[in-house]
PATOR-205287 format. One record per residue (C-alpha): x, y, z; residue in three letters. Coordinates in steps of 0.25 Angstrom, whole numbers, padded with zeros to 4 digits, always signed. Example, Ala and Ser with C-alpha at 12.3 -4.5 7.8 and 13.67 -1.06 7.14 Angstrom:
2
+0049-0018+0031Ala
+0055-0004+0029Ser
REM end
This chain:
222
-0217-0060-0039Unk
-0230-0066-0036Unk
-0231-0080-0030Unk
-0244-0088-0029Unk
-0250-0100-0023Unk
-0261-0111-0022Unk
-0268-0109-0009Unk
-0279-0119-0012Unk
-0285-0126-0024Unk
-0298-0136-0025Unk
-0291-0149-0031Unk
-0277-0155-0025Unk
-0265-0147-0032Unk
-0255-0155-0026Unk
-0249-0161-0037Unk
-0251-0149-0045Unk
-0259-0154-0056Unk
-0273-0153-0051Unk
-0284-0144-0058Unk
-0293-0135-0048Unk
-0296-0121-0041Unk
-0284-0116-0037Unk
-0282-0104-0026Unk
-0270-0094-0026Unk
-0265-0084-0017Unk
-0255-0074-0022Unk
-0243-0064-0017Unk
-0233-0056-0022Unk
-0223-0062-0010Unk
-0222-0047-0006Unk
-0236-0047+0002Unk
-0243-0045-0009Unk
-0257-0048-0009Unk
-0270-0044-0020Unk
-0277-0033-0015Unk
-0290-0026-0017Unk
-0286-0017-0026Unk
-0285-0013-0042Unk
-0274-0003-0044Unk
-0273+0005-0058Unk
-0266+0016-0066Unk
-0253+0018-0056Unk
-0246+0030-0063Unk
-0233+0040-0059Unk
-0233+0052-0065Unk
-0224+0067-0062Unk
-0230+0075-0054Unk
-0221+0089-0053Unk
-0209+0083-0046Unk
-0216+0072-0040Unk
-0225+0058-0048Unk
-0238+0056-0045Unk
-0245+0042-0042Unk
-0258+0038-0047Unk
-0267+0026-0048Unk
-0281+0021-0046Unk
-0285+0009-0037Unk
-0298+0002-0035Unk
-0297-0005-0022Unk
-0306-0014-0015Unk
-0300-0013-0001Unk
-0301-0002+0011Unk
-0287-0002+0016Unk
-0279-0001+0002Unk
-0267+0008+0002Unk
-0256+0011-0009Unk
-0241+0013-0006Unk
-0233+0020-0017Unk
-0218+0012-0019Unk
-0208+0020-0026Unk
-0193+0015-0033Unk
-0183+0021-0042Unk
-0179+0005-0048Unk
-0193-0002-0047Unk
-0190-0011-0041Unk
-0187-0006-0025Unk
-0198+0001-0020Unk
-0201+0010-0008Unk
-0214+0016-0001Unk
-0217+0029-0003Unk
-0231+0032+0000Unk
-0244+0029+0002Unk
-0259+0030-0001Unk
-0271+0026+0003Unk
-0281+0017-0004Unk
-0295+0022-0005Unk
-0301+0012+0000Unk
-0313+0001-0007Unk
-0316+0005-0020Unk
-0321+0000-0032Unk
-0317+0014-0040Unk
-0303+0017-0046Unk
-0296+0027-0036Unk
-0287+0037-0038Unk
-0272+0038-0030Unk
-0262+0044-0031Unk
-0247+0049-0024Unk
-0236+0058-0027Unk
-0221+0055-0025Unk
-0215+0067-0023Unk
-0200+0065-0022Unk
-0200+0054-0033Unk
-0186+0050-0039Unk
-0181+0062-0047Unk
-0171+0055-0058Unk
-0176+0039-0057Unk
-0189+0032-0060Unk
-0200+0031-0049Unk
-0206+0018-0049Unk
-0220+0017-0041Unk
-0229+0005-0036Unk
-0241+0004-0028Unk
-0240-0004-0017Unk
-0255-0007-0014Unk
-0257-0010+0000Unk
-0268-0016+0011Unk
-0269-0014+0025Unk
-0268-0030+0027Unk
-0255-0029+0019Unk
-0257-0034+0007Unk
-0249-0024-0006Unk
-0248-0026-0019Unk
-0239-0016-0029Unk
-0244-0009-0041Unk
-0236-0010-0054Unk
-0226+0001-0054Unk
-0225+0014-0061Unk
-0213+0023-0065Unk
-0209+0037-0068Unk
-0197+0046-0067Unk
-0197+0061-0063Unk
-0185+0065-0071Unk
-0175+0074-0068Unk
-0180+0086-0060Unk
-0169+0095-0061Unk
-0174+0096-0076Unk
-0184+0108-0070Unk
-0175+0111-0058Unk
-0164+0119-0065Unk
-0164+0129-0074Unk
-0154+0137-0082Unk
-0157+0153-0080Unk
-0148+0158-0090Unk
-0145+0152-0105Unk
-0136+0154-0110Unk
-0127+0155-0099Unk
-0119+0169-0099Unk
-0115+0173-0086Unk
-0121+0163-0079Unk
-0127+0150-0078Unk
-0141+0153-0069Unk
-0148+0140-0064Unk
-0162+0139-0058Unk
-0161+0126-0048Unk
-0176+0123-0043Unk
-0173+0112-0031Unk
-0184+0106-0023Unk
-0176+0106-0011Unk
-0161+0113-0005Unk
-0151+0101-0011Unk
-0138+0104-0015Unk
-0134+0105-0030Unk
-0123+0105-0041Unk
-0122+0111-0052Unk
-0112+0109-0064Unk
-0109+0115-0078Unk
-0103+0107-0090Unk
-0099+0110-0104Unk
-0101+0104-0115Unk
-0090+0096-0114Unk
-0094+0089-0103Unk
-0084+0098-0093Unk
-0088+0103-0081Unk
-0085+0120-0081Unk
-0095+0121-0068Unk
-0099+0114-0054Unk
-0104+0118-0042Unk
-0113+0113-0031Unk
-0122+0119-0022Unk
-0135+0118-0015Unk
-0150+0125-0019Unk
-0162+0128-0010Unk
-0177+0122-0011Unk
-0183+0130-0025Unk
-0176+0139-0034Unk
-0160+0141-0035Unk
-0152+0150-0043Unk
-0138+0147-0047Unk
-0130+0157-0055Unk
-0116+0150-0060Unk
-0109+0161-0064Unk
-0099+0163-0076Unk
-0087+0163-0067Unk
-0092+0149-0062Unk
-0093+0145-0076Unk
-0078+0148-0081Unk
-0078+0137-0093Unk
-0092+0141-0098Unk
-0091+0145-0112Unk
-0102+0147-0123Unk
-0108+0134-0127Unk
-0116+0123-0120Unk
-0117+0119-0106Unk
-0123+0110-0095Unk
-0128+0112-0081Unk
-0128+0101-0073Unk
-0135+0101-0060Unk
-0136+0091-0050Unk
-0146+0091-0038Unk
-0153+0080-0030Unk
-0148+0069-0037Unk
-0152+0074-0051Unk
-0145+0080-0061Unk
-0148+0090-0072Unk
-0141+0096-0084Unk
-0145+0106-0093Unk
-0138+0113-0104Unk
-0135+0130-0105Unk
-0129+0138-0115Unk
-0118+0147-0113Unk
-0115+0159-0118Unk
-0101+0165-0112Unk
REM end
């Protein structure tokens, strides 16, 4: 929402229907203010498990500085870094900034919010991306088709606690159990006495871990 007004004119305006030179000043009721600065080509883009920010500024004053605001709705918005302009210059600039613990299952949605040392800001327009389900490249079946055992590969970025679940076909549960993995590689071996109504056919491991879950389907051969 912008709001404007006259602040001066050179004829009387006070019926509203004169002609004439007309000054406005203008603000976005938020503080907002025009500053000395073109902004262009703000992009989000995966880098390994975190998104990188980059865009190019020109910028005409000494004490510009950019903070990057992150929401998962786009609309509520909060601070999550910063980085400094580099100062007057008539030649694009390069910035950048990585968010490393981005929202893992919803869209990220980024703006700049440009800022001077005199308080003025204005906001960029907004960019959005979504990481995806990490636990796609986390876990890994180890043997297929099943026989003896069901072997999982858990890769976890940090000790968390864990469940883990088996389901047929059917949509019945034959398996659950929780638990907890380390920081890196985990083994888990679920033996055939733990999967009692595993039959030959088609199965689904379901796994659980830090707010995402992941399920991927395995053959069995018993």
């Amino acid at each position: 929402m912008y709001y404007f007004r006259i602040f001066g004119s050179s004829n009387d305006v006070s019926n509203k229907t004169g002609t004439g030179t007309y000054d406005f000043c203008g603000s976005t009721g938020l503080g907002g203010a025009v500053l000395a600065i073109e902004l262009s080509n703000f992009t989000a883009s995966k880098k390994n498990n975190a998104i990188q920010l980059n865009w190019w500024a020109i910028s005409g004053s000494a004490d510009m500085n950019f903070e990057i605001e992150r929401s998962n709705n786009g609309n509520t918005f909060q601070s999550i870094g910063k980085v400094a302009g580099s100062g007057i210059t008539a030649q694009l600039t390069h910035y950048s900034y990585d968010d490393n613990i981005p929202f893992a299952t919803r869209v990220n949605y980024y703006r700049l919010k440009e800022v001077s040392n005199n308080g003025n800001f204005k906001y960029s327009a907004l960019v959005s991306i979504k990481m995806g389900n990490k636990l796609k490249s986390s876990v890994t079946i180890l043997s297929t088709p099943v026989e003896d055992k069901l072997n999982v590969r858990i890769n976890s970025d940090a000790a968390t606690n864990i469940q883990l679940k088996v389901i047929n076909d059917l949509g019945q549960l034959i398996f659950s159990q929780n638990g907890r993995v380390v920081k890196g590689d985990n083994f888990i071996a679920i033996t055939a006495a733990q999967l009692l109504g595993l039959g030959k056919g088609m199965y689904t491991l379901q796994v659980k871990m830090n707010n995402e879950t992941m399920n991927t389907k395995f053959i069995s051969a018993r």
